[in-house]
Residue, then its C-alpha position, 0 to 999 in steps of 0.5 A: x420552610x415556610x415563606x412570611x412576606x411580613x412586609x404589612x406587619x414591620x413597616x420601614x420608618x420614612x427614609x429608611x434606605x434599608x434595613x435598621x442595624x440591631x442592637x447586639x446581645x449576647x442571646x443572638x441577633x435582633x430580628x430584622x425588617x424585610x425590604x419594601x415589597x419584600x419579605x423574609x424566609x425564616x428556615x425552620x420556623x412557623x408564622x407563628x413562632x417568629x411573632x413570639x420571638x424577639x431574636x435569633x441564634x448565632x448562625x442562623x441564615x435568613x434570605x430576603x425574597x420579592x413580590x412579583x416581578x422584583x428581585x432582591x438587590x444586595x446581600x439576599x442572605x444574611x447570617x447571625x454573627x456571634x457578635x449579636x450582628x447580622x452580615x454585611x449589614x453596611x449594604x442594604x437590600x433592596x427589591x427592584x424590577x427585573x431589567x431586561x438582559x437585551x438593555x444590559x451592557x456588556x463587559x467582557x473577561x479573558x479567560x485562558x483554560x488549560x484543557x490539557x498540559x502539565x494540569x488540564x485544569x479547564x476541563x472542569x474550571x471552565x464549566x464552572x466559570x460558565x455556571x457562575x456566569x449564568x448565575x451571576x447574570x442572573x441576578x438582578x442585585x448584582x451588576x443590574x446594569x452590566x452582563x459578564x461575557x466570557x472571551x477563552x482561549x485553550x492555553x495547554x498550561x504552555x507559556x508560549x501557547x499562552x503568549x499568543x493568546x494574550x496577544x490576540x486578548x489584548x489586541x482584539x475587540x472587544x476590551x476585556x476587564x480583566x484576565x483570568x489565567x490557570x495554571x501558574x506558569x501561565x499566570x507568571x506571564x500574563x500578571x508581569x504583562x498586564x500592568x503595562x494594560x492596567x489590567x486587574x488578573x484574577x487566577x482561579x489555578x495558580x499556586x505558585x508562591x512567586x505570585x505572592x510578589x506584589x512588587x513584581x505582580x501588582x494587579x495579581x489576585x487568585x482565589x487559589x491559595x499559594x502552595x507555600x500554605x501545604x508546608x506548614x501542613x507537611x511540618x505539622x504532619x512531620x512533626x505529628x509522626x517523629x520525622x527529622x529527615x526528609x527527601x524531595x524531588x521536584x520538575x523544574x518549573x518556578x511554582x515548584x523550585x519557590x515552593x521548595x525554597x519555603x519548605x526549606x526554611x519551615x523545616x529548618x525552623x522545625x529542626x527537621x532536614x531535608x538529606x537530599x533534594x533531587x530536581x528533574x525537567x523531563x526525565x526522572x528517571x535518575x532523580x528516582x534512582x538517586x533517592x533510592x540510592x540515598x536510602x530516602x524514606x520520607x519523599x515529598x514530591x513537586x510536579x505536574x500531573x503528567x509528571x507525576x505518572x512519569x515519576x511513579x512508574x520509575x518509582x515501581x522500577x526501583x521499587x521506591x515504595x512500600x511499607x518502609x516510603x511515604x510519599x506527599x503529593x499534590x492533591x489537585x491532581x484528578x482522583x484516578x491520574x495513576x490510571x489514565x493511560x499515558x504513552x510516555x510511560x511503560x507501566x501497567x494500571x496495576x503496577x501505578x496503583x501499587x506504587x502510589x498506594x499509601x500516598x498522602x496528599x495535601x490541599x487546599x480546602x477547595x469546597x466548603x466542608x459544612x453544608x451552608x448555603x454560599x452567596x449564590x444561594x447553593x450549598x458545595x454539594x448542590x454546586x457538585x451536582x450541577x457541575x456533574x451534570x455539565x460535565x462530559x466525563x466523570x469527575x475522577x476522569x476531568x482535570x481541575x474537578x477539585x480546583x472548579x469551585x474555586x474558579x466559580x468562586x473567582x467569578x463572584x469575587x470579580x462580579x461583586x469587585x465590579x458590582x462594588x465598583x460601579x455602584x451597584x450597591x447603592x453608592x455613586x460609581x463608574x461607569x464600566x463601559x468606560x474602561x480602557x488600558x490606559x484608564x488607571x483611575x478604573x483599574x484603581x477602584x477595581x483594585x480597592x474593590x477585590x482587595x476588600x472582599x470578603x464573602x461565603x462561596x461554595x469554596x468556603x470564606x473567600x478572602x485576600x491576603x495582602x498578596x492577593x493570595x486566598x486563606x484557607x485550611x488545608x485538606x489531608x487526604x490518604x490513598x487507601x485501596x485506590x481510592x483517596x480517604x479523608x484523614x484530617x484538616x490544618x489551619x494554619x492561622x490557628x495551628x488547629x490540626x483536626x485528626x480522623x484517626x483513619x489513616x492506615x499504614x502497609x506496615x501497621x505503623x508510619x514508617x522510620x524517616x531512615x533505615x533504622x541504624x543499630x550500632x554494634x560495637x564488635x568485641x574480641x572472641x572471649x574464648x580466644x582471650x581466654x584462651x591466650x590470657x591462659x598462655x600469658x599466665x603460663x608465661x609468667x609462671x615461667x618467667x617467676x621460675x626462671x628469676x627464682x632460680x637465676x637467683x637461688x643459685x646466683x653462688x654458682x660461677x657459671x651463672x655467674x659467668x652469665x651475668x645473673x643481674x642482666x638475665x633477672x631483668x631479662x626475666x621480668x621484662x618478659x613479664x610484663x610484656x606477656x602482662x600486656x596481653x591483658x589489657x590488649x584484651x580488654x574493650x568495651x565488653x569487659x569496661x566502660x568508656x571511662x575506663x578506657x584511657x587507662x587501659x590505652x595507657x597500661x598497654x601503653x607502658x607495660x609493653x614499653x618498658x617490657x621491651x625495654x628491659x628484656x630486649x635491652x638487657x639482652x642488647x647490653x650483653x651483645x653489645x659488650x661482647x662486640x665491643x671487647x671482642x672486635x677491638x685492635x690488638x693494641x686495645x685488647x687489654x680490655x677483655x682483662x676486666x668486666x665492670x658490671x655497673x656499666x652493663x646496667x648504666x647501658x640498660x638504664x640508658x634504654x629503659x629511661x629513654x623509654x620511660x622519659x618519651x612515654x611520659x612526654x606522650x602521656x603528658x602531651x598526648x595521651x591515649x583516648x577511645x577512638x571508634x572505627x565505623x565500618x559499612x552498614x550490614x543488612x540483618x538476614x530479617x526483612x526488618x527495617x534496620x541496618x548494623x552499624x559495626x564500630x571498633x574501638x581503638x586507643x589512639x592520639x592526635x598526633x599519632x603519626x609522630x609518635x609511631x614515627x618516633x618509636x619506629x625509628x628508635x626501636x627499629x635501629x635498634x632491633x637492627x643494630x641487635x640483629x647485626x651485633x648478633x651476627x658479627x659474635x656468633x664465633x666469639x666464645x668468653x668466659x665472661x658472659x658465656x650465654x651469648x649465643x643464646x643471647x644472640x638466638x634470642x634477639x634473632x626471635x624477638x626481631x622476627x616477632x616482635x611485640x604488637x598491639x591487640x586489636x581490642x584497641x584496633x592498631x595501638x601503634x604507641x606501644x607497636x614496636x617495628x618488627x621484621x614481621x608481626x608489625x606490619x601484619x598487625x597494622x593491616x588485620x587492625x579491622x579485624x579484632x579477634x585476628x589481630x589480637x590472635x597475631x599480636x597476643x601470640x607473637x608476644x606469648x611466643x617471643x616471651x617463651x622463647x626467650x626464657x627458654x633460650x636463655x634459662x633452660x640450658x642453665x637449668x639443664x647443665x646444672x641439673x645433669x653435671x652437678x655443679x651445684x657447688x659455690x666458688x669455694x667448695x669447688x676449689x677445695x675438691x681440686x685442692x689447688x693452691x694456685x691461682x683459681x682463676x682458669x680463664x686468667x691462667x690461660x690468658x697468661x700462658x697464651x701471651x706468653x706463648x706469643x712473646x715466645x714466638x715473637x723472640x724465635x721468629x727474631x732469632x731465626x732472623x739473625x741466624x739467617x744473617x749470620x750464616x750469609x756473612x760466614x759464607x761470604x767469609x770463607x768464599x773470599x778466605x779460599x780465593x786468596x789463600x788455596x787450602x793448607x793440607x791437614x796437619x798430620x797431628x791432628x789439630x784444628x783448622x786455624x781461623x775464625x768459628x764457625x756459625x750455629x747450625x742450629x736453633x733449639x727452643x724448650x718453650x721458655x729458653x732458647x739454646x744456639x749451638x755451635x759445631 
């Protein structure tokens, strides 16, 4: 670089204070004159090169020097802007002569670094503040008149540790101008308590977004910015790799708990969630447990740094980390926090490193990335260096390394407020030392000063938003190998995400923000449906043969004497029930979810009214056996006659009862797909996926009721069925001569009655209440392939049983005695003229043979009296009148006749007999 004191050759017009303003173009900006007895250091570039040129390029730095034992005054370095203008150009430099430091009046700040605690951040921000202290005093354009003096105490980030040592600032000599806190808990206490002193605070490690109060913190500044600046970060990140669901675990302190509340609403206005929020004050253990429990995937952890190891050795425990977690940090935690030793944890080094391994942090940019010359004339890596030399550890090893340039920063931001404040800059001011805590006027201008400020520090662009909160961009950082690795910066201001592309994953992949659910529907075994569909066909084959012969040979009078009409509906009741079995078959495998209301209803009605007509027409026939059969003997002239049409009004009665509170459910309530969710099941594969069985099931709203309905009516009458069957098991006419058969049938269809598939889960619609199947269908309706087994089969069964019952004897007596014969062949081979009708005849003779034995027992009865009155006769006849020898002639004894000694009967005449 080359030094021109070019002082002789530009001269200043007279009255000049400073430096003349340049025009602006758009080639870059016009070059300016030096102060008096100053020059200009032009980098880069020859004596003769800068008398050849008119201006200079955009960001371009010049500094100003001074002869002698002068120094510079004022900006000493001024930067190309790309509005052709240079910076601070409204504050002139000057070259003036050095004052001696013993002249130089004190002005004092309190400091409160925490040298250990939940952030030891003092370890390095407090070196640095003394850095900055020498180097600001050290200049003679800043504060010519007034020495920085740093007044520290060592707050351990504990509030009531804190309270003391405010005490002792406050209530001591000297005045101190100004406050500067770290951590935030602390600088929440001091910031409500030093507008009560007029005090101006100035933090240099508080993120806290509770700070950003000005109603609550009026004086309050901090060069670090608010935490509430890594949200926007952790939304950008969720949203660059497809996160909707996140989980958080915080320590209870208010910087957290705020800072929480922010990400809250960020995430919402993102359509992210956050599925589970965990808390803690001492002991994560729980919370950690609790977030493994909930399956959280995607964590973003609030706490201190002793916290933090506390945290991930509970993290190793549960085994919380891996290629399937993301955790987010803070990144002002010291670089090797997971490898200093700590006695409250029980965790190795190397069980630390695994588990933090693939973290990801974000900061706050806290050192300038380019590599510019800030406003002490020191690049970031040249500030780096000097702190390292100061430092009695290893950065890696000292707290608050990361957060150091900002409190240098801090005190440039306090030095130039002042500087602004007393005049330095060539304005009239007030004089410093004149401050006291209740001087409001001072505190005021310190105010407007700081609030104002805008400068290059080795942090970057130092500047105050209107909470007296920094701007800044955000840092992401990456755990690889142990060691953190730059992986992208955010600005939020502009929403400018720059990308590395170094990120790197365990997995190969960022990870799935929850276990990957794959829903499976489980669908009936197709070779047991096959299986049973082939016993229904069967079924129905038989029932088409049973109903073809009941009709072909419908001439015959014994199957005439079984009611045919009420056996065919018998028959084709029977058909429709085994018919169901298909449909109850029938998911999601073989049709779609659109299809699916149709097949509910087919179940619906098929078995309904298959029940109706073959359990009903059976009922009929038991119930008119019953009926005639138990009445009085004054009403037995009822067996006389049959009349059929009754026998079909009964079965109409039940199959429109049923069809009319089908429609009614249909119309009202009908039938719809359902889904059954069972619990997740984990694949034998260390993948990272979860089985979500579903059943799909035909349900109603009001489902309750119906099976309410259909299990009270057809429950009363499979009982009532049961009872009549048992009450005419010894009935035996002609009239229906099946009804044994009849009785043993619904002794079948009781005990197994129709149920639902499990296809359709519990179709309790169409489940008719039973003794057995029933029940055991409603608990195997999770389990499809048993269910539909047990339900399918028991129609199957009761189909077949039934018409074996009812249809095979028929077939049978047919087949072997030949009675093929109709009613009139049949009376020609007998050659009977008479009545025909056996069962008439003997329904004659059996009354007449009772009228007959009626007469007797009346006879018998009068007999009795007449023979009591002949005896009581001849015993008074012989007391008045001794007995008359025999006449000799032979002749009959005089007097009455005697009674009958005897009664005859020939069946049909009765004789009385007399001696």
């Amino acid at each position: 670089m080359l030094l021109l004191l070019l002082a002789p050759l530009f001269l200043r017009p007279p009255g000049a204070g400073g430096a003349q303003t340049p025009n602006a173009t758009s080639e870059g900006c016009q070059i300016i004159h030096p102060p008096w007895e100053g020059g200009i250091r032009y980098r880069g570039l020859t004596r003769d090169q800068v008398k050849a040129i008119n201006f200079l390029p955009v960001d371009y730095e010049i500094e100003y020097v001074c002869r002698g034992e002068r120094e510079v005054v004022g900006p000493k370095v001024r930067k190309c802007l790309a509005n052709g203008s240079w910076t601070d150009m409204d504050t002139p430099s000057r070259c003036v002569n050095r004052t001696p430091h013993s002249e130089r009046r004190a002005v004092y700040i309190g400091a409160l670094f925490p040298m250990s605690g939940g952030w030891p951040g003092g370890q390095a921000c407090q070196p640095a503040v003394e850095m900055a202290l020498e180097d600001v005093n050290s200049r003679r354009d800043i504060l010519p008149d007034y020495e920085l003096k740093l007044i520290h105490h060592d707050s351990k980030c504990d509030p009531g540790q804190a309270t003391k040592y405010l005490y002792e600032l406050l209530y001591n000599d000297p005045i101190k101008i100004i406050l500067m806190p770290g951590c935030s808990s602390v600088s929440t206490l001091v910031a409500e308590a030093a507008r009560m002193w007029n005090l101006i605070v100035l933090s240099y490690g508080s993120s806290s977004p509770a700070l950003s109060n000005r109603q609550r913190f009026p004086t309050f500044f901090r060069t670090h910015p608010s935490a509430t600046l890594h949200n926007p970060t952790r939304v950008k990140l969720f949203e660059k790799w497809g996160w909707k669901k996140i989980a958080t675990i915080q320590q209870t302190t208010e910087v957290f708990t705020s800072t929480l509340d922010d990400l809250e609403e960020r995430v919402k206005e993102a359509g992210i969630e956050i599925t589970f929020r965990q808390s803690f004050f001492s002991d994560p253990a729980v919370p950690v447990k609790n977030l493994k429990r909930q399956d959280a995937r995607i964590i973003v952890g609030l706490f201190y740094e002793t916290e933090a190891r506390k945290v991930f050795c509970e993290v190793y425990k549960e085994r919380l980390f891996g290629k399937k977690y993301v955790w987010f940090l803070i990144g002002w935690y010291a670089d090797n926090w997971f490898k200093i030793y700590d006695p409250s944890i029980n965790c190795t080094v190397d069980e630390m490193t695994e588990a933090v391994e693939g973290h990801i942090t974000t900061e706050i940019v806290m050192l300038n990335p380019a590599n510019t010359r800030s406003i002490s004339n020191m690049t970031s890596q040249e500030f780096v260096e000097k702190l390292t030399k100061r430092l009695k550890r290893h950065p890696e090893e000292t707290g608050g390394f990361q957060e150091a340039p900002l409190a240098y920063d801090a005190i440039w931001a306090l030095a130039l407020a002042l500087n602004k404040t007393s005049g330095g800059g060539g304005r009239s001011g007030v004089r410093l030392e004149d401050f006291n805590y209740n001087n409001q006027t001072i505190t005021d201008q310190i105010y407007r000063a700081m609030n104002s400020s805008s400068f290059e520090g080795v942090s970057g662009h130092v500047v105050f938003d209107a909470s007296g909160s920094r701007m800044a961009w955000t840092l992401i950082e990456q755990l690889q190998g142990g060691s953190y690795k730059k992986i992208g910066y955010y600005d939020s201001t502009k929403d400018d995400l720059s990308w590395s592309k170094t990120d790197k994953w365990i997995g190969g992949s960022p990870p799935a923000d929850q276990t990957l659910v794959i829903k499976t529907f489980r669908f009936l075994s197709q070779k047991l449906f096959i299986s049973v569909s082939v016993l229904s066909s069967l079924g129905i084959v038989l029932a088409v043969v049973c109903l073809s012969f009941n009709i072909y040979n419908s001439h015959v009078r014994y199957i005439q004497n079984s009611q045919p009409n009420l056996n065919n509906l018998t028959a084709v009741g029977c058909s429709l029930a085994l018919a169901a079995v298909f449909p109850l078959g029938l998911d999601g495998y073989h049709i779609g979810r659109g299809q699916f209301p149709f097949v509910c209803q087919a179940r619906l009605w098929l078995l309904g009214l298959g029940f109706s007509l073959g359990y009903g027409s059976m009922f009929t026939k038991i119930w008119w056996v019953h009926t005639v059969f138990t009445k009085k003997e004054e009403k037995k002239e009822w067996r006389k006659t049959l009349e059929p049409w009754k026998l079909y009004a009964t079965v109409g009665l039940l199959v429109g009862m049923d069809v009319l509170t089908l429609a009614i459910w249909q119309i009202v309530d009908p039938l719809h797909r359902t889904i059954e969710t069972f619990a997740k099941e984990e694949p034998k594969e260390d993948i990272d996926v979860s089985i979500l069985p579903q059943l799909e099931h035909c349900s109603s709203k009001k489902m309750n009721t119906w099976l309410g309905i259909f299990y009270g009516y057809k429950g009363l009458l499979l009982l009532l069925g049961i009872f009549l069957a048992y009450e005419t098991k010894s009935v035996s006419t002609e009239k229906i001569n099946d009804h044994r058969a009849v009785g043993m049938a619904i002794y079948n269809v009781a005990v197994s009655s129709w149920s639902p598939g499990p296809a359709s889960g519990t179709d309790a619609a169409t489940q008719v209440l039973c003794l057995i199947t029933a029940p055991v269908t409603m608990i195997l309706s999770s389990q499809q392939d048993a269910a539909f087994a047990f339900a399918s089969l028991a129609i199957v069964f009761s189909s077949y049983i039934t018409l074996v019952v009812l249809f095979v004897p028929k077939m049978r007596r047919l087949i072997t005695r030949g009675e093929w014969q109709s009613e009139a062949q049949d009376t020609m081979k007998t050659g009977s003229s008479t009545n025909n009708n056996e069962e008439e005849k003997s329904r004659l003779l059996e009354k007449e043979n009772r009228e007959l034995e009626k007469i007797i027992a009346e006879k018998e009865e009068r007999v009795s009296e007449l023979r009591h009155q002949l005896q009581s006769r001849q015993q008074l006849r012989s007391r008045r009148h001794p007995p008359t020898p025999p006449d000799p002639s032979g002749g009959l004894p005089r007097g009455p006749p005697e009674p009958p000694d005897r009664l005859s009967c020939d069946g049909s005449r009765v004789h009385l007999l007399y001696k």
